[in-house]
matplotlib code that plots the C-alpha trace (Angstrom):
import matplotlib.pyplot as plt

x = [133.6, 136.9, 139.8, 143.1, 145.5, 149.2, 151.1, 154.5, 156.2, 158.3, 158.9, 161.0, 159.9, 158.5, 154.7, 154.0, 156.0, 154.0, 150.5, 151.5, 152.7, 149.3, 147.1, 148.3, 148.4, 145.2, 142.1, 139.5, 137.8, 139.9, 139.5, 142.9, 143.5, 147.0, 146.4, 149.9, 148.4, 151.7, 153.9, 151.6, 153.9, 151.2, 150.8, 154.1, 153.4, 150.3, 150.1, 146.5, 144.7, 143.0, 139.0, 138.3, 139.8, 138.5, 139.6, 140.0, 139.6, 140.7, 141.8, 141.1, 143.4, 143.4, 142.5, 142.9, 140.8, 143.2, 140.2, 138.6, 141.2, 142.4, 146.7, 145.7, 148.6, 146.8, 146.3, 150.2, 150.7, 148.4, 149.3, 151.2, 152.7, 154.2, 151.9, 150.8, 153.9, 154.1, 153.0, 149.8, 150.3, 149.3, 152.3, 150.4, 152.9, 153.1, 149.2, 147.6, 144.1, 143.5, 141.3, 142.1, 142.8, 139.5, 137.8, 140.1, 139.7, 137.9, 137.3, 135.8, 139.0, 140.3, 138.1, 139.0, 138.2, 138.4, 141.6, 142.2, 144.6, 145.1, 143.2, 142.0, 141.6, 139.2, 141.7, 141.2, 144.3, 144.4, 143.3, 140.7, 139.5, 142.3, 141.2, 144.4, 145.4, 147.9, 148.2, 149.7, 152.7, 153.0, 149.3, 148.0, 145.0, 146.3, 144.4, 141.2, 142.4, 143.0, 139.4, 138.3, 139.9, 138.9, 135.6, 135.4, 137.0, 134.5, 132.0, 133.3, 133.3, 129.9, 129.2, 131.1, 130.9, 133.9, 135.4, 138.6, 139.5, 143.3, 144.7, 148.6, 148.5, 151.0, 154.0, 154.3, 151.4, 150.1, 146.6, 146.8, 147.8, 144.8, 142.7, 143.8, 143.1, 139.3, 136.9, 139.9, 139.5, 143.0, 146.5, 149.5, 152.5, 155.5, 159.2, 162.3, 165.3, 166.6, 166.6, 164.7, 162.5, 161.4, 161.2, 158.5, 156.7, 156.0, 154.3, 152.4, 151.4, 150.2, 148.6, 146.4, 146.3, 144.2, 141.8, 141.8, 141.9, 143.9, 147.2, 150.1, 153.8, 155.8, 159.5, 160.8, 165.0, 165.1, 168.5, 170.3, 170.4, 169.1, 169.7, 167.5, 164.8, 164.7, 164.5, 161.8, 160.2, 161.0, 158.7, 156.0, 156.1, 155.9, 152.5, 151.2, 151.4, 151.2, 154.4, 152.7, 156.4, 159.5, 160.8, 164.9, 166.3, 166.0, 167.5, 164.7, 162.5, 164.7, 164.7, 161.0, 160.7, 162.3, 159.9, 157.6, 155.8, 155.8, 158.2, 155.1, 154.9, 154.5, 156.3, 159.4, 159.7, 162.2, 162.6, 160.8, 158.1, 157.5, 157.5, 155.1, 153.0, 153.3, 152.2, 149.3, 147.6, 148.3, 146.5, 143.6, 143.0, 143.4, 140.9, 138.4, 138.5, 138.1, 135.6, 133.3, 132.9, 136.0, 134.2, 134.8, 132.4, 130.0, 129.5, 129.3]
y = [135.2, 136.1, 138.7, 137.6, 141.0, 140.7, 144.0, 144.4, 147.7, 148.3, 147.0, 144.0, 141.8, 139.0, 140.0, 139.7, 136.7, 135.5, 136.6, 135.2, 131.6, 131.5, 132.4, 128.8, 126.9, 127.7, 125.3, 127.6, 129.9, 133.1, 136.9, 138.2, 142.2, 143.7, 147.0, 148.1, 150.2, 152.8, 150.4, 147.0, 143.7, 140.8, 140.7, 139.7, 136.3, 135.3, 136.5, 138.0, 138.3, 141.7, 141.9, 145.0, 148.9, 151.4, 154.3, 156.0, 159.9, 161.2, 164.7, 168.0, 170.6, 173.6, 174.5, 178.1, 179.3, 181.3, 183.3, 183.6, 185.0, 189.0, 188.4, 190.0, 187.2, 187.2, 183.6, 183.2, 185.0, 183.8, 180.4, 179.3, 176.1, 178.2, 175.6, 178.9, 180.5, 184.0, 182.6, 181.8, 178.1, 175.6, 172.8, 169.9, 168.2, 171.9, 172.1, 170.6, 171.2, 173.6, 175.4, 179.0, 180.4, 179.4, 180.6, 184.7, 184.8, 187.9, 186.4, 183.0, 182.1, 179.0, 175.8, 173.0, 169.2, 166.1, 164.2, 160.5, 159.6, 155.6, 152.3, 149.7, 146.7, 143.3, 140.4, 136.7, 134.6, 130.6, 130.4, 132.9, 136.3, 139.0, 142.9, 145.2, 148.8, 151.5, 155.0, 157.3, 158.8, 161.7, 160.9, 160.9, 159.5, 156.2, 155.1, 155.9, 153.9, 150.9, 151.3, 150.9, 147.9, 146.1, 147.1, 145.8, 142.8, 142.2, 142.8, 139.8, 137.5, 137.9, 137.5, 134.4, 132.8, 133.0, 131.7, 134.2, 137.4, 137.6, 140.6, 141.6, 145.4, 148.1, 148.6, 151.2, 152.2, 155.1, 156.0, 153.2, 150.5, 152.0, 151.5, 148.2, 146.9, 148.3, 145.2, 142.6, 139.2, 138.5, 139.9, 138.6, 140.8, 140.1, 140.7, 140.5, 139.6, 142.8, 145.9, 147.3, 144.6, 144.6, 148.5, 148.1, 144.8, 147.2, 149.7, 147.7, 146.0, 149.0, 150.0, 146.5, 146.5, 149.9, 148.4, 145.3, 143.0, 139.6, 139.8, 136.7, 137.0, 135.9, 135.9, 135.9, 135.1, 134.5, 132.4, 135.0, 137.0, 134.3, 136.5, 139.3, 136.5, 135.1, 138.9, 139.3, 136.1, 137.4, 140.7, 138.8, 136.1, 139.7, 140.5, 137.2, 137.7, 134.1, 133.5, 131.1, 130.7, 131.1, 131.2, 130.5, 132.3, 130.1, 131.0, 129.4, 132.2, 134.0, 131.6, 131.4, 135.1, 135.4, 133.0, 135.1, 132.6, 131.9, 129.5, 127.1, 126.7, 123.3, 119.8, 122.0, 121.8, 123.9, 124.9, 128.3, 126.3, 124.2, 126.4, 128.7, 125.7, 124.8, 128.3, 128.6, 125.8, 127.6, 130.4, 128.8, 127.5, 130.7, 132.1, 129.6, 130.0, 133.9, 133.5, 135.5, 139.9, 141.7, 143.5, 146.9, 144.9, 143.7, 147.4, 148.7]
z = [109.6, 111.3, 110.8, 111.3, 111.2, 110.8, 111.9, 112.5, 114.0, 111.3, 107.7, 106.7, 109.4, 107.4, 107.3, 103.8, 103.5, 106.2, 104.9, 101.8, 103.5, 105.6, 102.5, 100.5, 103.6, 104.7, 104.1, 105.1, 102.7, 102.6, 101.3, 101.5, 101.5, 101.3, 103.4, 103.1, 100.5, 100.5, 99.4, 98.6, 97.7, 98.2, 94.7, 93.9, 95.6, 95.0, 91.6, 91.2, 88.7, 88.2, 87.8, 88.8, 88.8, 90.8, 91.2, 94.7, 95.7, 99.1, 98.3, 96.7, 94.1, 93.4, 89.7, 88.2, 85.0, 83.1, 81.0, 84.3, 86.5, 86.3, 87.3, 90.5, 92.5, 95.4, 95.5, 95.2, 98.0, 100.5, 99.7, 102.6, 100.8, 98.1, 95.3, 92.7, 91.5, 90.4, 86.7, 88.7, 87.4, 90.4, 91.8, 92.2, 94.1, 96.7, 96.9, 100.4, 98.9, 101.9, 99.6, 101.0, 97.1, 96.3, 99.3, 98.5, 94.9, 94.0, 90.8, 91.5, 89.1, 91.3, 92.2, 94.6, 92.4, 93.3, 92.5, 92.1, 94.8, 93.8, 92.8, 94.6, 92.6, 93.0, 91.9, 91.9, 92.8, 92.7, 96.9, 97.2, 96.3, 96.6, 97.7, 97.2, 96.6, 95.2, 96.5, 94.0, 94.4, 96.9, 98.3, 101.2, 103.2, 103.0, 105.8, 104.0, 101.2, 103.8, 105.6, 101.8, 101.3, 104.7, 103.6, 100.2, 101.3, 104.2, 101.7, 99.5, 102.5, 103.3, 99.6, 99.3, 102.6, 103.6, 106.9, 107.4, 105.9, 106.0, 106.3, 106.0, 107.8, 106.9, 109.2, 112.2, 114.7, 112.4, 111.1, 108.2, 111.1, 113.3, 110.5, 109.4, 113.2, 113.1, 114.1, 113.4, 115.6, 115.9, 115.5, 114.9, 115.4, 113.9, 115.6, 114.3, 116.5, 117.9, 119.9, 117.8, 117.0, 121.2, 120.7, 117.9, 119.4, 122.7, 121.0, 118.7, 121.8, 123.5, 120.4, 120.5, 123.8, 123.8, 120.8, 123.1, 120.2, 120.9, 120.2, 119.7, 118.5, 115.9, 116.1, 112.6, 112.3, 115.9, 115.2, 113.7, 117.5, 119.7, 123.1, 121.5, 120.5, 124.7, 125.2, 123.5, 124.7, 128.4, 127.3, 126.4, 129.3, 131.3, 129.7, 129.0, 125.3, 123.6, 121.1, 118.5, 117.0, 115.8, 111.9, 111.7, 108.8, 105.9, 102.3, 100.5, 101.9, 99.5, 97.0, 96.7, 96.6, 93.7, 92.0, 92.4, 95.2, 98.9, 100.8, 101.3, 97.5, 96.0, 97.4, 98.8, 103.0, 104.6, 108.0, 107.4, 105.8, 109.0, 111.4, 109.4, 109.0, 113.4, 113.7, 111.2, 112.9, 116.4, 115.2, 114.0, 117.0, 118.5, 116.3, 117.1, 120.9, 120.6, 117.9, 120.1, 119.7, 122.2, 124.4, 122.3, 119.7, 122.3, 123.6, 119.8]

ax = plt.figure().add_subplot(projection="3d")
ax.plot(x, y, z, "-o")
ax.set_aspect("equal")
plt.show()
């Protein structure tokens, strides 16, 4: 079983579209996890159906019993956070579950509980098993939530035999992207066609580099700032970084979006559709010749 990450250092870059195009084209068997868990779109492509709920806890609040505590506002004001007002009546969205008003309560009045902090959810879609997530709003620990889903997705690879677990990573080179990247086989970083685009791919690249996972490049929309797109090409040349390919802007990308499916949907071709197809088959091949454990994995 292999794990084919896509990252990207910043959102917008085509990564989910791209997930989603490699998911139908693919003619392995394939787990798919959407570990963009803070603001998860997969779904809205492949159109899952959802089998299981589960409900995911990462954090603690603070909870005060009214008959229990004696208005002494101590709590209130050794909260640092300002989360218990002078009604003594807790701000869920202020409290950091630091648990200090617990800890000075002469009374015993405030307890620290468990809070659900999203879902993650076992779906079926029409090309393989789908393992995604939803982190409520104002919650943290999303990387927890995305080790979660790598694992339960893993776990329904093994179970089902599956060749590839595809996995389309959150943006940036945060804790969730760290996480996303643990024991992956592959990545694929995505660039879009500008300064910014080179300033992103560099750090993801470091980022990788450090993890020493494999690592290719996709330039998405190169024809919209074709000097940017050599740039970038010029990087990677510098730090023998393979480009798989490069996806021209294409309006049916667009179009096919708002069907609610991917680009590589059905009897349509477009140019996005071929050159997402040329580099699919790159990257299986990819996969295949570093099919054995990095050296990270061999130590471990």
């Amino acid at each position: 079983m292999k794990e084919l990450v896509l990252v990207s250092g910043k959102g917008g870059t085509g990564k989910t579209s791209v997930t989603a195009a490699f998911t139908v084209a693919a003619e392995e068997r394939v787990v798919i996890a959407d570990c963009d868990v803070d603001a998860p779109d997969l779904h809205y492509l492949l159109q899952p159906e959802v089998l299981e709920e589960h409900p995911f806890t990462a954090s603690k609040q603070a909870f005060l019993d009214p008959e229990a505590c004696i208005q002494c506002g101590l709590c209130a004001e050794m909260c640092r956070f300002g989360a218990i007002g002078r009604d003594l009546v807790v701000d869920e969205l202020a409290c950091e579950g630091c648990g200090l008003c617990s800890l000075i309560c002469p009374e015993k009045a405030v307890h620290m509980d468990d809070v659900v902090s999203g879902y993650w959810f076992n779906s079926k879609t029409q090309w393989g098993p789908m393992i995604h997530a939803r982190l409520n709003y104002a919650e943290g620990n999303s990387g927890k939530l995305v080790s979660e889903v790598k694992e339960q997705a893993r776990k329904t690879a093994r179970d089902q035999d599956a060749d590839l677990v595809l996995v389309d990573g959150p943006p940036g080179t945060g804790c969730p992207v760290i996480a996303s990247l643990a024991g992956a086989s592959q990545v694929l970083a995505m660039a879009e066609a500008s300064v910014a685009g080179l300033h992103d791919l560099k750090r993801i690249y470091r980022m990788c580099s450090h993890f020493e996972i494999p690592t290719a490049v996709c330039i998405n929309q190169w024809d919209l700032a074709e000097n940017q797109a050599d740039q970038i090409e010029s990087f990677c040349a510098e730090e023998s970084i393979p480009v798989l390919g490069r996806i021209p802007h294409d309006p049916e990308v667009t179009a096919a979006m708002l069907r609610g499916e991917t680009v590589m949907h059905g009897a349509r071709s477009s140019p996005a559709a071929e050159s997402i197809a040329r580099l699919w088959h790159a990257l299986r091949r990819m996969l295949q010749e570093n099919a054995k454990p990095h050296k990270r994995q061999q130590r471990a």
